[in-house]
N, C-alpha and C positions, 0 to 999 in steps of 0.2 A: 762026433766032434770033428769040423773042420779045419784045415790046415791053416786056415785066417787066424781061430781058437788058441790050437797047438801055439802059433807063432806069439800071439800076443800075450798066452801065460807066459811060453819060455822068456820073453824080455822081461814078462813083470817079475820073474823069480829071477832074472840077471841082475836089475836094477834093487830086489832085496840085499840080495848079497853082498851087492857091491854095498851100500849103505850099512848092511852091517861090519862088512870088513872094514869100512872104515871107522864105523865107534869102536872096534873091538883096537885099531890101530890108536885111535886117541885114545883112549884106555889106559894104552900099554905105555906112551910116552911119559 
């Protein structure tokens, strides 16, 4: 696995996150 790999899941798992913290934020409103 190269460091290109590494970098481009870590963003794809950053940009889950954020998408889910923010339904779980509309959610809760």
């Amino acid at each position: 696995m190269g460091l290109e790999s590494f970098a481009l899941s870590f963003a794809e798992g950053q940009r889950i996150r954020l998408h889910l913290d923010k339904t779980l934020w509309v959610e809760r409103c």
